[in-house]
N, C-alpha and C positions, 0 to 999 in steps of 0.2 A: 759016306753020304750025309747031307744037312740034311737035320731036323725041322720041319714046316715050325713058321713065326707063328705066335698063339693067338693075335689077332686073325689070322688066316684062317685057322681050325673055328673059331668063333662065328665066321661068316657063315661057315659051311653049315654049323650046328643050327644058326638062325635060321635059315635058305630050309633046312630038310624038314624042323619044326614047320614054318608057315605052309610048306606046300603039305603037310598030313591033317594041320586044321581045315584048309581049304579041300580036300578030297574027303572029310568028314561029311561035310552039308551042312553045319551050326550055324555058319553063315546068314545061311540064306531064312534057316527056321526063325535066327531071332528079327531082322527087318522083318518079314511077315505077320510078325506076332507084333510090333510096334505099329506097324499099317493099321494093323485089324482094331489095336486098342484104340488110335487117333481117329479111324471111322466113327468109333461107338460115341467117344466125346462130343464131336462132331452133330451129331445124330441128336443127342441130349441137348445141348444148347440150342440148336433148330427147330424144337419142337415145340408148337404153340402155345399159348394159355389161351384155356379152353373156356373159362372164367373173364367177366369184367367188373370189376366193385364198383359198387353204386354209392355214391354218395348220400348219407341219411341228412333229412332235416327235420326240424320239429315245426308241425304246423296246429291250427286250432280252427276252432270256427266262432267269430267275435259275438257277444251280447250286442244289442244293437237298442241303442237309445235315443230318444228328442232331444237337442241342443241347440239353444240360441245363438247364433254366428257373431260373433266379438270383432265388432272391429275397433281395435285398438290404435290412436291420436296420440300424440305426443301434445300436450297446449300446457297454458298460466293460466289460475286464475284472474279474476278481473272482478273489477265492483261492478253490480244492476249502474248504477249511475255515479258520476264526476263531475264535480263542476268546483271551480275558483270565484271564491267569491271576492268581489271589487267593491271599490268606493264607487257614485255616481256624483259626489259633489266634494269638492275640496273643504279641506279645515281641517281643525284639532281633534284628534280621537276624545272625544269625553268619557263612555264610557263603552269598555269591552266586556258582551256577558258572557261569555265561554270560554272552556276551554278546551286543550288538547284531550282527545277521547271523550267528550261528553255528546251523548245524544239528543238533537233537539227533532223538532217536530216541522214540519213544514207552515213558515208565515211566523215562526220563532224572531226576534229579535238577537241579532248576533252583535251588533254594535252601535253607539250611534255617534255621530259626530257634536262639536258642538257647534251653534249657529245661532246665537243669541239676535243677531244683526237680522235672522232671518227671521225671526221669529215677531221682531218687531214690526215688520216687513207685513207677514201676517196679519197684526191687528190692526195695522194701520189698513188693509186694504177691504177689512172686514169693519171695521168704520164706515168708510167710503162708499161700501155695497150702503150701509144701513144709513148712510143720507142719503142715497140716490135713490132709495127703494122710498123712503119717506116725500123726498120731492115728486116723484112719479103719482107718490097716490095722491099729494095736494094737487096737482096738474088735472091730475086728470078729474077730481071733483068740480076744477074748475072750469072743466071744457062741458062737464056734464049740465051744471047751472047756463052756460053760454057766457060766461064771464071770458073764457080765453079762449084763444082760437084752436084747431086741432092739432096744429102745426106745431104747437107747445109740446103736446103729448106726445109724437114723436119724438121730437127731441130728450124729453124725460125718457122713454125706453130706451134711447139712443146709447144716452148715458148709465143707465141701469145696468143695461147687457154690458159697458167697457168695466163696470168697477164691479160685475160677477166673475169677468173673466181676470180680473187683476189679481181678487181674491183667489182663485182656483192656482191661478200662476204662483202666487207666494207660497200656497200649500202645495203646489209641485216642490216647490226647494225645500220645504219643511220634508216633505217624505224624502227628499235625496239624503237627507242628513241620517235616515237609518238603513241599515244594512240587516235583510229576512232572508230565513232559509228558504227556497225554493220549494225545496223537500225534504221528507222524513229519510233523517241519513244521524253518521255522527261523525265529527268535527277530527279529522286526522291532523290538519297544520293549525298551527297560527304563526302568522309573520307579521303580526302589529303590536307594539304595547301602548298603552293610554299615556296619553299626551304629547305622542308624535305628533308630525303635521302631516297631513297624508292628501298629495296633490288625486285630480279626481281618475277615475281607471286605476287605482292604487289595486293590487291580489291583499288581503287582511288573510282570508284562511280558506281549505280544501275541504270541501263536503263530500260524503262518500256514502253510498246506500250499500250496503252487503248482504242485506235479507231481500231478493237473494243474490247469492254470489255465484259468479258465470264463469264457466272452463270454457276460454277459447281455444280453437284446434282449427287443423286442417286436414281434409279428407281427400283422399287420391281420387282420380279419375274413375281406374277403375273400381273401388271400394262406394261411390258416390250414389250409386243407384240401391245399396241397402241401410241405405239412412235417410230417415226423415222425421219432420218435426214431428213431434209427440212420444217418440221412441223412446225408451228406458233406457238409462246409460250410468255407469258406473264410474267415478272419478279417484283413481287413489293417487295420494299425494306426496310429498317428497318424505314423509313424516313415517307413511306406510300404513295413513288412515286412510279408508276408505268411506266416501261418503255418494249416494245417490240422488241423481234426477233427473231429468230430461230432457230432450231435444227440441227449445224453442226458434232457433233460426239456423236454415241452410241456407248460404245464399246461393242465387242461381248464376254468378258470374264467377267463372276461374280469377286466380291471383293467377296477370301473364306470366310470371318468371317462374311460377313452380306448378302451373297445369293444377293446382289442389284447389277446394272447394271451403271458404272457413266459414265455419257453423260454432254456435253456443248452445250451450247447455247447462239450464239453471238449476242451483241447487238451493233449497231452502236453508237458511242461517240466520234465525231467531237469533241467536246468542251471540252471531261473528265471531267462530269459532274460526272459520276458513277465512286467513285473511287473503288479500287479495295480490296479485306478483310473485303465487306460490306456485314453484312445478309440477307439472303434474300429467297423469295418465291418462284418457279419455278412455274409457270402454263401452261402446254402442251394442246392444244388444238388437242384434237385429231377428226376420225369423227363423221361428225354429225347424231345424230339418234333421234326416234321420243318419247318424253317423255314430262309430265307433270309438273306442277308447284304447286306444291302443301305445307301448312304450314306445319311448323316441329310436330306438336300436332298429324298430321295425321299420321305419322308414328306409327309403335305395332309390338308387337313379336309373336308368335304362342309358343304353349307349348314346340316346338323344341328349341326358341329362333333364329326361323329366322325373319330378318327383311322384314316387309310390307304392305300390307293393309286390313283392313277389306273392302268387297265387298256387297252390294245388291242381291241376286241373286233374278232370276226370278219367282222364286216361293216362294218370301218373308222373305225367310231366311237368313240366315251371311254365306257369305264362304270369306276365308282368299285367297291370290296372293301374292308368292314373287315377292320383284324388287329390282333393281340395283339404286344406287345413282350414278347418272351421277354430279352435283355440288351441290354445298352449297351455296347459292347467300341472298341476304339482303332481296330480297324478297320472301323468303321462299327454300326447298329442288329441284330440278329437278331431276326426278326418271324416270326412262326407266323400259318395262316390264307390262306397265298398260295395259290390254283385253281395246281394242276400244270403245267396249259396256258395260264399266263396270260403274256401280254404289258406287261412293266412299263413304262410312260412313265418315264423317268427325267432327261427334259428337255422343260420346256416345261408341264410337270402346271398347274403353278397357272395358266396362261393359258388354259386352256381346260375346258370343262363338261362334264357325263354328256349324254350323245344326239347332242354335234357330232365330223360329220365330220373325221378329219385326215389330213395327207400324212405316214407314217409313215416313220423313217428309220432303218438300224442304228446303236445308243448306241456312242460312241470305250469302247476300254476303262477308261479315266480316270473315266469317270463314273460306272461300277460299282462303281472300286476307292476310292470314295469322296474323289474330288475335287471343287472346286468344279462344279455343273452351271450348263453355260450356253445357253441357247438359242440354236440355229440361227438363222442371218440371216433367212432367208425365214420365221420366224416374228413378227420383231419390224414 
């Protein structure tokens, strides 16, 4: 009889194994037991946080000061007065008495021409006056005796009043032959030298008054109604002087192309320190109202994009307050329009909305005094 193949015996061994694991029950114990453990996991990742973290901020409550509203111009100096001074009568420069930078006075002598022809002109016609004044008075003693009839004597005043008014006319050209300051200024050009020939309307030099000297500027529409003349204003300059005076002209007509309003404002310069065609800054002190001092970080927008602050409210929420920027100063914003009782976030603002809840904390003094603001840990 053949002996069974050993792959054959092998099957039967595997066949008689599997079916005494499977009448054990291990089977079934161990999926039950992997059921019951993927419940429990199940169960723990489901389960809720019962906890929500509140985000902290640092808030404060501001010092509250008077401050006058700065409305800041952009303008140039300018001189008090300008004027070109001209010939009135043709000829030879004779003689020039100024010069460039020298101060003269007003009714000064700045130059004169020569005019010899005119001057003779002069005495001839002042001769003429003092025959005719002479014949006048023989006439008229002779109308007075009845020697000559009246009709003489008219004719003598006839002639009197032509050779007053000849005189007068020659000492018109005698005065044209000099050239007077108008006013007290000092002498920026000269564009003549002595012994040119200078036809008449000739420019000789540029008068310039600077005491005082004027910051012209323009004022916006809406900025227009807290400026007016006599107001205190501060000018600083390209140099990073700062010099002060006031507000003597707004005018009341817009420039059409830019809606602004231009106004001066004079500053006193004894010395003409401030020359004049120099850049400069306008700062109009207007009045004073009640606002805070607070760092530029503290400023935020609302979803509108208006400018202002996030607020503490009373029952621990964020509400938003616009305000007005009264200046811009070194040591931080001054803002007008802050609630008296208000609680300013001054860390943490932008990370958080108007109606949410937050853990409120007292601001370090740093953050007030306008140092960088950093949020708290337990906010990020």
């Amino acid at each position: 009889m053949a002996l069974p193949r050993f792959h054959t015996v092998a099957a039967f061994v595997v066949l008689a194994v599997s079916a005494a694991w499977v009448l054990t029950g291990e089977f079934s114990s161990i999926g039950s037991a992997a059921q019951e453990s993927g419940d429990e996991r199940q169960a723990e990742q489901a389960a809720p946080a019962t906890e929500k973290v509140l985000r902290t901020v640092a808030v404060t409550t501001p010092d509250f000061i008077q401050h006058n509203r700065i409305i800041r111009i952009s303008g140039v100096t300018a001189p008090d007065k300008r004027t070109t001074l001209a010939t009135r009568s043709a000829g030879i420069l004779g003689e020039l008495k100024v010069e460039k930078g020298e101060r003269v006075q007003a009714g000064d002598v700045v130059l004169v021409l020569d005019g010899a022809e005119k001057q003779a002109m002069l005495e001839t016609a002042r001769a003429l006056l003092d025959q005719r004044q002479k014949e006048a008075d023989n006439v008229e003693r002779l109308v007075k005796t009845g020697i000559s009839p009246t009709t003489q004597m008219d004719n003598a005043r006839s002639a009197l009043a032509s050779a007053r008014s000849q005189l007068e006319a020659a000492q018109a050209e005698i005065d044209r032959l000099t050239v007077v300051a108008p006013f007290s200024g000092v002498i920026d050009q000269v564009k003549v030298e002595e012994g040119s020939w200078l036809p008449s309307g000739e420019a000789v030099a540029v008068l310039l008054q600077l005491d005082p000297v004027v910051a012209l500027g323009e004022v916006s529409e809406r900025e227009i109604s807290h400026v007016s003349v006599g107001r205190e204003a501060d000018v600083r300059l390209i140099s990073g002087d700062i010099v002060s005076g006031s507000v003597r002209h707004v005018s009341l007509e817009a420039t059409p192309g830019t809606r602004t309003f231009p106004i001066e404002v004079a500053i006193p310069n004894p010395d003409n320190k401030v020359p004049a065609g120099m850049t400069a800054e306008i700062m109009v002190k207007s009045e004073a109202v009640q606002a805070v001092r607070l760092p530029r970080s503290v400023v935020t927008l609302d979803p509108s994009g208006n400018l202002g602050l996030r607020i503490l409210k009373g029952d621990g929420t964020v509400g938003f307050v616009p305000i007005d920027l009264i200046d811009d100063t070194p040591d931080g914003l001054i803002l007008s329009g802050v609630p008296e009782d208000a609680q300013i976030i001054v860390a943490g603002q932008d990370l958080v909305s108007d109606g949410e809840t937050v853990n409120a904390v007292p601001a370090d003094s740093h953050l007030i005094t306008g140092a960088t603001a950093r949020v708290p840990e337990q906010s990020r």
